[in-house]
N, C-alpha and C positions, 0 to 999 in steps of 0.2 A: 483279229489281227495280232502280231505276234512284233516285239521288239526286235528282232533275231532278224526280220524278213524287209527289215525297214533299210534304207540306201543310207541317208543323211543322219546327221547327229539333231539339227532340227526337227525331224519326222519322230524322230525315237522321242522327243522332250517333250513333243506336243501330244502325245501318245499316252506317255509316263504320266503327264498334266493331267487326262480323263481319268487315267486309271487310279489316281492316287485321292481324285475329288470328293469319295463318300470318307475318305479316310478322317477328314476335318470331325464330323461329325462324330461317327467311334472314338476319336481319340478323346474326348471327354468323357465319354462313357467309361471307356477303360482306365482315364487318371480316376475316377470316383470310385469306381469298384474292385481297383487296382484286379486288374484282370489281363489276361495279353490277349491280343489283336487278330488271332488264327484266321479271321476274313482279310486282314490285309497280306498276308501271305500268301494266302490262296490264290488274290488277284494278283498281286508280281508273278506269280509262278505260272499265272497263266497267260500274261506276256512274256516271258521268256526272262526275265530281268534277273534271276541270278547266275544264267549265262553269258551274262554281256562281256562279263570280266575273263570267260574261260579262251584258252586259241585258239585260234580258227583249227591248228591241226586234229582236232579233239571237237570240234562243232559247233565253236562259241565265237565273239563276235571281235574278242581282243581289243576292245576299245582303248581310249588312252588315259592316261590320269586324268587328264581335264576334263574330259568328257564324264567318266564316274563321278567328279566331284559336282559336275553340273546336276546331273542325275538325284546325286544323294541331297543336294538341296533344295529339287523339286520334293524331292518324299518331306522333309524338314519340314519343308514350310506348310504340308498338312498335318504331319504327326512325328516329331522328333524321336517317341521313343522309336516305332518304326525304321525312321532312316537311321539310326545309331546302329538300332540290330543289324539291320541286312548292311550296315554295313562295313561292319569286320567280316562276315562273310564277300562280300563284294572286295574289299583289301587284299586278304588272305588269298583268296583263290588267282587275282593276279600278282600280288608277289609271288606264288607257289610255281607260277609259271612260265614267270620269265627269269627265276632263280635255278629252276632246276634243281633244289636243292634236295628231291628225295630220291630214293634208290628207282630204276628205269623200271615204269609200267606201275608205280604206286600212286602216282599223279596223275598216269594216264586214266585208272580206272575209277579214280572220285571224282576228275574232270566230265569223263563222259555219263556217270551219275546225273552231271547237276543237269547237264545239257539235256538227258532223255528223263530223268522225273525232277527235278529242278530240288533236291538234293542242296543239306545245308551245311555246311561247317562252319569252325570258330575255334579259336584257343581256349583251352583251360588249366589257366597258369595261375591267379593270383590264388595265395591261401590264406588263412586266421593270421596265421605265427610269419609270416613273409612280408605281408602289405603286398603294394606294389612289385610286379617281377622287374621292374625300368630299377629297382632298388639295389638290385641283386640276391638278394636271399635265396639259399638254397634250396627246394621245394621240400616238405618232408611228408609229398607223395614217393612211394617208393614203387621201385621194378624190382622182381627176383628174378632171377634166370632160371629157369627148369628145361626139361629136354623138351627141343621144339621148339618154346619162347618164353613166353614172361610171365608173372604172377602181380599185377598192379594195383594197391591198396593205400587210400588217401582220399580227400576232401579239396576240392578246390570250390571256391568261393565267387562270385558276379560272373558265375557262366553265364552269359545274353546269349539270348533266343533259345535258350535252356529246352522248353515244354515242345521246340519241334525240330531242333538238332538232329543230323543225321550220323554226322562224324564231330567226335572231340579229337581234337589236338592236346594231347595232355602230357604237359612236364612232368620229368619224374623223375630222382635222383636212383641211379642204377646201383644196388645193392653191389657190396663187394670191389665197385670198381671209382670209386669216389668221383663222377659223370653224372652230369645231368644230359637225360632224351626227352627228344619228343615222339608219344607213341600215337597212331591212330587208333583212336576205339570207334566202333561202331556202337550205337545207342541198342541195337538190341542183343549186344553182349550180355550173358547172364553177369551180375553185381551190378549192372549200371542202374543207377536210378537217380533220380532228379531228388530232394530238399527243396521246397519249396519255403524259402527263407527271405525271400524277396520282398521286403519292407520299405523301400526308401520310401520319401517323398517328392523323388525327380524322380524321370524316365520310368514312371510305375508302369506302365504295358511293356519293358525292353524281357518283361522275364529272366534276370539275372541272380539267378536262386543258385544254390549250393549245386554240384557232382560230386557225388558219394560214390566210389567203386571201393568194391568189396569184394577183394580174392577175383579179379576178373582177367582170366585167361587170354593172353592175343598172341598170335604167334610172333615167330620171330623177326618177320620182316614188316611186322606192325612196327619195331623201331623204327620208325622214317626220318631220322635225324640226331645227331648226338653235337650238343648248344656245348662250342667253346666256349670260355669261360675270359673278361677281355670287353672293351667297348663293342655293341653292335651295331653293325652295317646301318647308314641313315633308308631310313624305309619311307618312299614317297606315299606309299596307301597309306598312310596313318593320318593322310590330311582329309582322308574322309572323315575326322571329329574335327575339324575346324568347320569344314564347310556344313555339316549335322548343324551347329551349331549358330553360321551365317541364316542357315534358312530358317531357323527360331526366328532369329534376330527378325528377318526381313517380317516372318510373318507378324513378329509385333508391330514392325514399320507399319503397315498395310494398314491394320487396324487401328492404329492412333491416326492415321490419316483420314483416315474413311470416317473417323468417331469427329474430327475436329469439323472436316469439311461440311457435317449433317448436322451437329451439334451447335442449336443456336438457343442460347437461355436469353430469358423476357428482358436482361436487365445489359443487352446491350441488342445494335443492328449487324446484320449477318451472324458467320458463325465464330468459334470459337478462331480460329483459323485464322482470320484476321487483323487479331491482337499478337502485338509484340512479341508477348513472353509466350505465345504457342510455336509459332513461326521462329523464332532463336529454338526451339526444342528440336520441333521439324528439321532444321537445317542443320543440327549440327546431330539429328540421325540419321539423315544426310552423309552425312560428309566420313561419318565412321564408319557408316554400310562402305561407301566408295573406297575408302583405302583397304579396308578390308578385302574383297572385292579383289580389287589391284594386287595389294600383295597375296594372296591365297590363289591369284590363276596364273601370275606372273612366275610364281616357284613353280608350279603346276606342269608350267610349258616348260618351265629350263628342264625340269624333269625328264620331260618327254620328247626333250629335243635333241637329249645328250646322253651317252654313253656310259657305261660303270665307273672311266676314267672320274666325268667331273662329277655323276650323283655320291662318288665317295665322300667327296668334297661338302655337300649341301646338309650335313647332319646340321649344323646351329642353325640353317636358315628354316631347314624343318620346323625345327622347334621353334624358333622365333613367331612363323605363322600362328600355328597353333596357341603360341601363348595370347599373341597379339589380336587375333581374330576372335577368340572365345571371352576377351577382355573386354575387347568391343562389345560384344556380345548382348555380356549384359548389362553394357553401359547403357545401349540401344534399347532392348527391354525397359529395362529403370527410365528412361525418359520418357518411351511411350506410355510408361504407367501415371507417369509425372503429369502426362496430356493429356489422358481419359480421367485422373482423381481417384476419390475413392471409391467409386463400381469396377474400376478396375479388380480391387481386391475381392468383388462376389464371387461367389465357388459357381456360377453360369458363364465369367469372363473368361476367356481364353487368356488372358495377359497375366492371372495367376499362373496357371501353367505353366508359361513361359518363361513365368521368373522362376519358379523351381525348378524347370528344365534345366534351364540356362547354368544355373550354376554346377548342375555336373560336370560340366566341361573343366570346369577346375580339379577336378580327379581321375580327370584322361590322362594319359602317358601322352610326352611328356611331361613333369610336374615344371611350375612356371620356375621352383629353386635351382633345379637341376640344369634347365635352358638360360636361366642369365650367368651361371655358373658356368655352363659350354662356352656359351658367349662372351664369354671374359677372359676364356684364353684362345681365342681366332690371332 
């Protein structure tokens, strides 16, 4: 059975729920061996799920923001590094689509990619000398122009989903004409190769290792974009890392509850659950999952409700989610660790994980400086 072939948003979620269920189990495997997850791509790919985001005029199912986010926090709540990857691919491919923003028939043909071999893309922006691209720094990956097209040589750094990319999106400041583009490469461009440099201790299965292109040839309508220079348009898919990060959260909830509900030591009656000081934990992870929650589907739908006029408008609220929900985050984390003690911190508990998950979110775009700094001139 295929996502693609499904009526309802609930058919698709209870679908995505099977499909995502052995993922619990690998994604420990791959935090301990730091290794990435090629079985769990295999199985999205083989529900159709990095077509969900493509248009229907191109063979994809054009879902809506809310729906993605619903989506990306089923994958979460089994393996966040997983839902983080696929989902700047899940983002990208629907802002690409209803921005229109490349030259006619270059969107066409990596759309219908992802639709007939489920086909993955991603940006590759951040570098050493840059940090963050939300910073501005100018890339000192560079484009040379020669006849025909370009000459593209530079290092970009947290490529995710790095080891099965199909297409890079790669900034480059264009030699000669003081411009930064974005070029499309294909991965089996001669220069491309992957750095396998990927060390963290969050998101260790996301595969965010180095792209190293060296002297790599694309033609000229491989420029599919040249990036004004100037605040950027507020981008609704970007709230696929708050909700990555909600489905962490929740699946810590589960487990502190599940742990408290079972857990009963000799030196009281029933379980941990109970007592006072589990029960104030519980409810007030509770209550941050809920607003969390609220605010991240409620932006979600103004999104989706409304037109270029007011999503111009929605850049600080963007950001406000993202900051507010990933906050939560691991506040929620932190208590459920608070409620299971110290087996929590065994390298067998899922709630380690969690908590080193968790705190990636604090080095997603937007940074929380930058958004109370939006936020202070509304």
């Amino acid at each position: 059975m295929k996502l693609t072939t499904l009526n309802t948003m609930s058919e698709r979620i209870e679908l995505l729920k099977k499909t995502v269920e052995p993922f619990k189990v690998r994604a420990q495997v791959h935090d301990e061996n730091g290794t990435f997850p090629h079985k769990n791509f295999e199985d999205l790919k083989a529900v159709d799920y990095p077509a969900l985001t493509v248009p229907k005029q191109f063979g994809g199912m054009e879902i809506s923001l809310t729906e993605m986010l619903q989506h990306q926090e089923v994958i979460a709540q089994a393996d966040g590094s997983t839902a983080l990857s696929i989902g700047w691919h899940m983002g990208i491919v629907k802002h690409l689509g209803e921005n229109e923003r490349w030259p006619e028939g270059r969107y066409a043909t990596v759309a219908r990619d992802v639709v007939k071999h489920g086909a993955l893309l991603n940006n590759a922006a951040s570098e050493p000398a840059t940090g963050s691209p939300t910073r501005g720094g100018k890339p000192e990956t560079f484009a040379t122009k020669t006849t025909g097209g370009w000459i593209v040589n530079g290092r970009k750094t947290f490529t995710t989903l790095s080891p099965i990319l199909d297409y890079f999106i790669v900034s480059a400041s264009i030699d000669s004409e003081d411009q930064v583009g974005n070029f499309l490469i294909k991965r089996d461009k001669q220069g491309v190769r992957v750095d396998e440099t990927w060390d963290s201790i969050a998101m260790r299965g996301s595969g965010s290792h180095d792209l190293v292109l060296e002297n790599v040839h694309v033609d000229a309508d491989d420029l599919v974009e040249r990036i004004k220079p100037g605040r950027k348009k507020p981008a609704g898919w970007l709230l696929h890392i708050p909700a990555c990060y909600l489905g962490i959260a929740r699946a810590a909830q589960a487990y502190a509850v599940q742990f408290a509900t079972t857990y009963s030591p000799n030196s009281i009656t029933g379980t941990i659950a109970d007592l006072p000081n589990i029960k104030q934990k519980l409810g007030e992870m509770e209550l941050a999952v809920l607003e969390s929650e609220h605010f991240l589907y409620s932006v979600a739908r103004k999104w989706d409700e409304n037109g270029d006029t007011i999503r111009q408008t929605m850049g600080p609220e963007l950001g406000a989610v993202k900051l507010s929900v990933v906050n939560k985050a691991i506040h929620i984390v932190d208590l459920a660790m608070r409620v299971v003690g110290a087996r929590s911190l065994s390298k067998q508990n899922p709630l380690q994980r969690y908590y080193r998950d968790v705190r990636a979110g604090l080095h997603n775009p937007p940074m929380d400086d930058m958004t109370i700094m939006q936020l202070s001139g509304r």
